[in-house]
Backbone as JSON, one array per atom type, in Angstrom:
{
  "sequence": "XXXXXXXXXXXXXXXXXXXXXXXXXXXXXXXXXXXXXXXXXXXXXXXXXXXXXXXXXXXXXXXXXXXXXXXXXXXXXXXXXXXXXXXXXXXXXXXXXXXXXXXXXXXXXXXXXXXXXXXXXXXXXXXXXXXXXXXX",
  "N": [[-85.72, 12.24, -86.38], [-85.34, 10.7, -89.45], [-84.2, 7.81, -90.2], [-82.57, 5.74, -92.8], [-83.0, 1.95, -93.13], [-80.35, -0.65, -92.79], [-79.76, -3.57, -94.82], [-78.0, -5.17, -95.43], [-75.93, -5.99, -93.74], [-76.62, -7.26, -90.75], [-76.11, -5.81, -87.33], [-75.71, -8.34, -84.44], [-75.35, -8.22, -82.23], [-73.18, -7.47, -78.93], [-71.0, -8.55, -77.67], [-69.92, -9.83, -74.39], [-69.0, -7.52, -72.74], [-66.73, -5.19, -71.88], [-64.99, -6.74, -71.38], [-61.69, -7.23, -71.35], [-59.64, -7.87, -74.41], [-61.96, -9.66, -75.47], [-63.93, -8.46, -75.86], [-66.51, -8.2, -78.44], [-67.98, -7.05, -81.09], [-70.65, -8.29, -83.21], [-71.48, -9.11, -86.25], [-73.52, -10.28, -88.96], [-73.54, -10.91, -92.17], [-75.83, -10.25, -95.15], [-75.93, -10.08, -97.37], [-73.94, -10.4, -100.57], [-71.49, -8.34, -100.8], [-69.28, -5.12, -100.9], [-67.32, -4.4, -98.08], [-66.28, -2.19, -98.29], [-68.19, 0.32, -98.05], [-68.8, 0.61, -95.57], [-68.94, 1.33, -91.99], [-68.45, 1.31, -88.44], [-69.59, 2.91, -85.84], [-69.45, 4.86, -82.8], [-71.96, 5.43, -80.37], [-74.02, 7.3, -77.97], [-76.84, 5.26, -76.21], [-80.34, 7.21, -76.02], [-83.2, 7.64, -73.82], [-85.09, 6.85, -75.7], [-83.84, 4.82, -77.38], [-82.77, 5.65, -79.36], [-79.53, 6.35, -80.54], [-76.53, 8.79, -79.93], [-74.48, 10.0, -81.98], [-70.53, 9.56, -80.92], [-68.54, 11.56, -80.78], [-65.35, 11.57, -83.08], [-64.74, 8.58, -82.98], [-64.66, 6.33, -84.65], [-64.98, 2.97, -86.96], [-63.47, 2.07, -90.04], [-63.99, -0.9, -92.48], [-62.8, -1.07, -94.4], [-61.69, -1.84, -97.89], [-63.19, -4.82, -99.42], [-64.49, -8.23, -100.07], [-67.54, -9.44, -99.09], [-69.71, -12.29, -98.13], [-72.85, -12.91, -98.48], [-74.13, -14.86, -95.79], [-71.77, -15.04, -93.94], [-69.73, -13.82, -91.47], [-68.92, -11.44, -89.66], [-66.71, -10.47, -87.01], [-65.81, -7.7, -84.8], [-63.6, -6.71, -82.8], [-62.38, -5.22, -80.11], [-59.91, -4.54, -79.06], [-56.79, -4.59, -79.51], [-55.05, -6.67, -82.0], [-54.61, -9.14, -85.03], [-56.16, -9.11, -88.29], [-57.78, -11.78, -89.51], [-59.4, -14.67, -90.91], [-61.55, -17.45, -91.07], [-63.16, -20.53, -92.36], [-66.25, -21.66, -91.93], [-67.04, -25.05, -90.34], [-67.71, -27.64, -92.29], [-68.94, -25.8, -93.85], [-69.3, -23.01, -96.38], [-69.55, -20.67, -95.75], [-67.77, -17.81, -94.27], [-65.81, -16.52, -90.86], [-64.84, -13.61, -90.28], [-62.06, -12.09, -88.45], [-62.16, -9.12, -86.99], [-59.89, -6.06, -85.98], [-60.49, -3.18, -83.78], [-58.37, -2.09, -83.08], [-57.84, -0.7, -79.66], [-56.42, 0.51, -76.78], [-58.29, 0.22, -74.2], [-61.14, -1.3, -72.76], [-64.73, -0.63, -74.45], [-67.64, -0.27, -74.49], [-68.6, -1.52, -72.01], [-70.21, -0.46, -70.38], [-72.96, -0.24, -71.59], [-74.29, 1.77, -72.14], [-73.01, 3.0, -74.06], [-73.11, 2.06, -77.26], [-72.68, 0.24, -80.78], [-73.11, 1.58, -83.68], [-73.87, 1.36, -87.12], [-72.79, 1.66, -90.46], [-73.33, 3.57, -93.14], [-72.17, 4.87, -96.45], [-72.8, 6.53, -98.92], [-71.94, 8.38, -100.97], [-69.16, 10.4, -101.64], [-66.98, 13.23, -101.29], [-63.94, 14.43, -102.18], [-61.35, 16.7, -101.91], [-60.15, 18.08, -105.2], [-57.74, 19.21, -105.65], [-55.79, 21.34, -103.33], [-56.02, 24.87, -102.8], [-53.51, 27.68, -102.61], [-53.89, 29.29, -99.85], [-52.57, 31.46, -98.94], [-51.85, 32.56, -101.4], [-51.2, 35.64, -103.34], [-51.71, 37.23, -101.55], [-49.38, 37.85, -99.38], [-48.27, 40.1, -97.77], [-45.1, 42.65, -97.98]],
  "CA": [[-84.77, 11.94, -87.42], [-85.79, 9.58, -90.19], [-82.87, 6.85, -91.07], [-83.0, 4.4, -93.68], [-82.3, 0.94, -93.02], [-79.22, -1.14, -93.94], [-80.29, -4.78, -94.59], [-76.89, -5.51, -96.11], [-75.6, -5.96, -92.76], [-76.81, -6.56, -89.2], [-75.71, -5.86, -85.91], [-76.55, -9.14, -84.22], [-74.81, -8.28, -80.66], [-71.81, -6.98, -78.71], [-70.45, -9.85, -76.73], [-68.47, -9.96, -73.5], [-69.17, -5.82, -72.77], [-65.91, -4.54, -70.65], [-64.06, -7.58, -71.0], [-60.46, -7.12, -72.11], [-59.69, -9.03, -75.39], [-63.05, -10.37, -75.54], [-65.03, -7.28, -76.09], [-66.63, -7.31, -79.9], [-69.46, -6.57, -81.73], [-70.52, -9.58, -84.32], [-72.33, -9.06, -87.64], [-73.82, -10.69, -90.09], [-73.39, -10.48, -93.76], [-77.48, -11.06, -95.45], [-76.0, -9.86, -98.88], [-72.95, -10.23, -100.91], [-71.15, -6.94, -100.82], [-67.99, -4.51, -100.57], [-67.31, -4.08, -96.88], [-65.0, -0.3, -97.95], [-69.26, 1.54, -97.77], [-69.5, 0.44, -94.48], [-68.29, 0.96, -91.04], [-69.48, 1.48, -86.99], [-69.45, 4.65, -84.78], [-69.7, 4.84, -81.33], [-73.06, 6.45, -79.73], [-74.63, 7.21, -77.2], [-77.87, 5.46, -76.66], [-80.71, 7.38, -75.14], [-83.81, 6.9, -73.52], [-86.02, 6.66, -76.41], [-83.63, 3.9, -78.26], [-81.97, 5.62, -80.23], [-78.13, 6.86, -80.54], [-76.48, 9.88, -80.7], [-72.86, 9.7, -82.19], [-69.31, 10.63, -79.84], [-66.81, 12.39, -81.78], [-63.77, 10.47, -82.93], [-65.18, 6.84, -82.99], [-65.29, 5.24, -85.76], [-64.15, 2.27, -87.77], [-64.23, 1.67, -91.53], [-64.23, -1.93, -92.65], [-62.17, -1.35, -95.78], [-62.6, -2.53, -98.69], [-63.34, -6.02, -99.27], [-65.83, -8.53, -100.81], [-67.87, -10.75, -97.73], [-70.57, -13.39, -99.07], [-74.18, -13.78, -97.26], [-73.96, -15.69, -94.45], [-70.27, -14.43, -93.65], [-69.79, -12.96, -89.71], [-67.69, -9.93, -88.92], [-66.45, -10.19, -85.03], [-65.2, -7.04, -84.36], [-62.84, -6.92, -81.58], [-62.88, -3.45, -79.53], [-58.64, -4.59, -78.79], [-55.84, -4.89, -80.63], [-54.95, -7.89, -82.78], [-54.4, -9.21, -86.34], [-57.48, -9.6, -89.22], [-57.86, -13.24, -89.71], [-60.64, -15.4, -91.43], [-61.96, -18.89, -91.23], [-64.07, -21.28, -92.82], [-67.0, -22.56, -90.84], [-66.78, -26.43, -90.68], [-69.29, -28.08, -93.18], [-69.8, -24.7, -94.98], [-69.1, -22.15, -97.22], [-69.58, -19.44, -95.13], [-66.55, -17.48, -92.88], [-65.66, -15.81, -90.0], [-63.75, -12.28, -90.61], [-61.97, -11.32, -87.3], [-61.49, -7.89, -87.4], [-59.44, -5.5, -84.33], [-60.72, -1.66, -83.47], [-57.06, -1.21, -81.91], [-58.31, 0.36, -78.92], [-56.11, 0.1, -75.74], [-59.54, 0.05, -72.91], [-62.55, -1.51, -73.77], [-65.53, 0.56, -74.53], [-68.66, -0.86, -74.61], [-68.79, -1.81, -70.91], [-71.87, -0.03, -69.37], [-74.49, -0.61, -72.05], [-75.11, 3.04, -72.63], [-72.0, 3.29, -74.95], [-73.62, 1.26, -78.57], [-72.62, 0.37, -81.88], [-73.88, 2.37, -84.85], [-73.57, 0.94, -88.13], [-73.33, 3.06, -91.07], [-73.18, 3.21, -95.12], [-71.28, 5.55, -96.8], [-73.75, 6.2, -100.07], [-71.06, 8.89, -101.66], [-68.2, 11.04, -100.87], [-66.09, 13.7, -102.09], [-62.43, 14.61, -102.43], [-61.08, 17.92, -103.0], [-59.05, 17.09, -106.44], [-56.12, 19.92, -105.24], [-56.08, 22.86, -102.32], [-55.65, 26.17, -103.12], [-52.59, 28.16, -101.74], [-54.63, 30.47, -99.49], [-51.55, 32.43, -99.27], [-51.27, 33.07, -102.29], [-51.29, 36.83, -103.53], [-51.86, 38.2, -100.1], [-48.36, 38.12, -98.62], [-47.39, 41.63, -97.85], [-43.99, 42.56, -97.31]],
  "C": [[-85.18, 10.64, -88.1], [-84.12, 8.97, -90.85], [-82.99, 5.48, -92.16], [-82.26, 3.16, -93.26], [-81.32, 0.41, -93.93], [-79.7, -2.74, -93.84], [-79.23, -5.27, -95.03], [-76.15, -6.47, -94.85], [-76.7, -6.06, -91.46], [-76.01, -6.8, -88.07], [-75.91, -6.63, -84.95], [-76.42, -9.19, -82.57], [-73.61, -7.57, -80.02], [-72.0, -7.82, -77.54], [-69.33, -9.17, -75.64], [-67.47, -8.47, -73.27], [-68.2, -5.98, -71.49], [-64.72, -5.44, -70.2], [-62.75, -7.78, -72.11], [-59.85, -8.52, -73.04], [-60.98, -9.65, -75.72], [-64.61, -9.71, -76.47], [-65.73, -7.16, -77.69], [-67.93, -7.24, -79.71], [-69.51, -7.51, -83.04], [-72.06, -8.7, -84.98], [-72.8, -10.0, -88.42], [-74.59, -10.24, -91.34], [-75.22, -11.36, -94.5], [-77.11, -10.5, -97.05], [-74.63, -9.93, -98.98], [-72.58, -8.61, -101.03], [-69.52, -6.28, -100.74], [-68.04, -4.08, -99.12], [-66.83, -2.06, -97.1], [-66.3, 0.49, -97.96], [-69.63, 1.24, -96.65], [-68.95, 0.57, -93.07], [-69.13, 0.87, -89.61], [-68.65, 2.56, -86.07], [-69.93, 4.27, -83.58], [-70.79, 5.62, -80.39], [-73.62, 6.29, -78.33], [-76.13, 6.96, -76.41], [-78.7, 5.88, -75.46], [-82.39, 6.72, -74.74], [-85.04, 6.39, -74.56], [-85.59, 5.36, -77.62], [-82.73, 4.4, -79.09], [-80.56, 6.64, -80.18], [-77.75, 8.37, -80.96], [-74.95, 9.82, -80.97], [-71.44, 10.16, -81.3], [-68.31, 10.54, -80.85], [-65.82, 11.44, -81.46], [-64.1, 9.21, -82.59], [-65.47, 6.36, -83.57], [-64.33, 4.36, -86.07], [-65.06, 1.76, -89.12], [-63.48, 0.4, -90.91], [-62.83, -2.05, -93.14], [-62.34, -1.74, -96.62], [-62.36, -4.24, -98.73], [-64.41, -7.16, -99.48], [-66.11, -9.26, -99.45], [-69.08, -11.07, -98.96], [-72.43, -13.16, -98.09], [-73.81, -15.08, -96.73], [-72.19, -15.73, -93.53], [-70.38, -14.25, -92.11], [-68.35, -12.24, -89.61], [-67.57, -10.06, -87.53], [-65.86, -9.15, -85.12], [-65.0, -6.83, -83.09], [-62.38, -5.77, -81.27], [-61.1, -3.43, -79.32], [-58.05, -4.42, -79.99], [-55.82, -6.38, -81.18], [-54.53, -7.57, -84.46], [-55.67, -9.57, -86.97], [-56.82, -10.98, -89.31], [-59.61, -13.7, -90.47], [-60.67, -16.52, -91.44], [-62.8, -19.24, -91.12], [-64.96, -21.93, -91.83], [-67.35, -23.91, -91.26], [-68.14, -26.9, -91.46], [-69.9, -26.89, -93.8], [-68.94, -24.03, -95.95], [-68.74, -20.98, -96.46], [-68.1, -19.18, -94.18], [-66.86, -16.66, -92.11], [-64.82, -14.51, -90.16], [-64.07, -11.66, -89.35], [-61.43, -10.03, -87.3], [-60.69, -6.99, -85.86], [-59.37, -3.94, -84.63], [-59.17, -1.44, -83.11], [-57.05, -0.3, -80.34], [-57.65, -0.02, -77.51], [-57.31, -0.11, -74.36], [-60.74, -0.79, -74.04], [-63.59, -0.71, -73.85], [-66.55, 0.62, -74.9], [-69.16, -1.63, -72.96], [-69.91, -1.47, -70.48], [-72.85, -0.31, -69.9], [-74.94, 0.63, -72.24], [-74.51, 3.64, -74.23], [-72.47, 2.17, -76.34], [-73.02, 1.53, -79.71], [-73.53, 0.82, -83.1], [-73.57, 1.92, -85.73], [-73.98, 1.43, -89.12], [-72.7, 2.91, -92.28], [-73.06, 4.54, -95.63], [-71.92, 5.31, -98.72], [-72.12, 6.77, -100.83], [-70.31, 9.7, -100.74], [-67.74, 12.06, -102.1], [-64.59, 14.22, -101.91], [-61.81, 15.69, -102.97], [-59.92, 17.13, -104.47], [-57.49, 18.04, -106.0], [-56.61, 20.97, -104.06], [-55.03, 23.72, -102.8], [-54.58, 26.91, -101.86], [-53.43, 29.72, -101.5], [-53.68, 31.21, -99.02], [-51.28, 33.16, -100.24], [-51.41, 34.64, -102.89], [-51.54, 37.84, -102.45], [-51.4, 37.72, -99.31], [-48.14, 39.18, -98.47], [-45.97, 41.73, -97.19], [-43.77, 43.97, -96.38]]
}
């Protein structure tokens, strides 16, 4: 499987694997950007390095502008988003929270995937597949 890189973003770690409240995954921002094309999936990595995705694990970002040199903590718990200024800079911290009652990143087999969202689509209405073939 050939994947294209995201340089927008990297994945620089997942801190403090299995430990309740503690548990994230930190980023950093190497381009100004909208966070809402970007989120992280939950895989499974194997022995050759690379991941294979587990159903039902994701989180978008949302939307949202970050700066280069920014840092995303995502926090595998619950909590509130928060942000703050790093002393003597420009740059912030954006704490973000998965909601996730366990933590889930504990063993080291379980990895973050990080992933860009080129396009999408949207049905514009759904059709009533009922419709004309009711019989009474």
């Amino acid at each position: 499987m050939i994947v294209g890189l995201i340089e927008e973003l990297s994945v620089v770690g997942t801190y403090d694997r299995g430990v309740a409240n503690q548990e994230r995954i930190v980023l950093l921002v190497n381009t100004t950007i909208n966070l809402g094309q970007y989120g992280i999936m939950l895989g499974i990595k194997d022995q050759s390095g690379m991941a294979r995705p587990i159903r039902d694990n994701l989180f978008w970002f949302g939307d949202g502008i970050v700066n280069k040199g920014d840092w995303l903590f995502l926090y595998t718990g619950p909590g509130e988003p928060r942000f703050s200024t790093i002393p003597n800079n420009q740059e912030k911290i954006f704490t973000l929270h998965w909601g996730r009652n366990v933590t889930i990143l504990g063993d080291g087999i379980i990895v973050p995937i990080l992933f860009k969202v080129e396009s999408v689509q949207i049905p514009t209405s759904e059709p009533n597949l009922l419709e004309g073939h009711v019989e009474n």
